[in-house]
N, C-alpha and C positions, 0 to 999 in steps of 0.2 A: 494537490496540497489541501489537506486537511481545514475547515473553517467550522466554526459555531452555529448551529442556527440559518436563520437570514443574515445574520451580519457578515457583509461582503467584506469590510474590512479585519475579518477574525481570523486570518489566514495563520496557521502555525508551522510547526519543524513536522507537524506529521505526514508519513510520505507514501502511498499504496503502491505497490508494483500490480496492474491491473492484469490478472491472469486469463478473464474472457473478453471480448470486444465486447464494453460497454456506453463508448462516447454516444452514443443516443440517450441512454439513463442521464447522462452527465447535462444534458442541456443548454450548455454554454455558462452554466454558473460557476464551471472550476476550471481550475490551471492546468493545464494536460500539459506535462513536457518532458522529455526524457525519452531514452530508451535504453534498455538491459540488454548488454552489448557478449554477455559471458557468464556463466553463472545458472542460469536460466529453471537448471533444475534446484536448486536451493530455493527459487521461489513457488517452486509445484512444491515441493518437500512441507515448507510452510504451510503452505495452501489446504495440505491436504490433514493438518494436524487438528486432532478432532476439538470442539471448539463449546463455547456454554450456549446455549438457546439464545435467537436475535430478542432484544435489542443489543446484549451486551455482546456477545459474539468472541470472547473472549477466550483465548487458548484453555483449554483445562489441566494441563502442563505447565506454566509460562517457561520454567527452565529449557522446554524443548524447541522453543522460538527464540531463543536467542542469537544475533550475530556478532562474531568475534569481530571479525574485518566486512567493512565495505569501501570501496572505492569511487569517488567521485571524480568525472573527469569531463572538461567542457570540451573536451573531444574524443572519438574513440583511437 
């Protein structure tokens, strides 16, 4: 989950599907939870859509990132 800055308590609706094993970058500062149960290649597809120079990192498409449906489920 997505947060501001240092502030612990900025946590927002933003959500990453992490495509490499990154939990060492992460250092215990963020919320790891979840897992992509189906679908998988929708988020390589994303992944791989070419993007604006970091910091912004931003699709240079945005229409090509869009999802119609997702499904959330506290079980699979």
């Amino acid at each position: 989950m997505a947060r501001v800055g240092n502030d612990l308590n900025s946590g927002t609706s933003q959500f990453y599907i992490n495509l490499n094993d990154n939990r060492a970058a992460l250092d215990g500062k963020y919320t790891v939870f979840g897992k992509v149960i189906g679908g998988m290649n929708v988020a390589y597809t994303l992944g791989s859509l070419p993007v604006y120079t970091p910091p912004d990192g931003q699709p240079i498409t945005p229409s090509n990132a869009m999802l119609t449906s997702v499904t959330i489920s506290d079980s699979p």
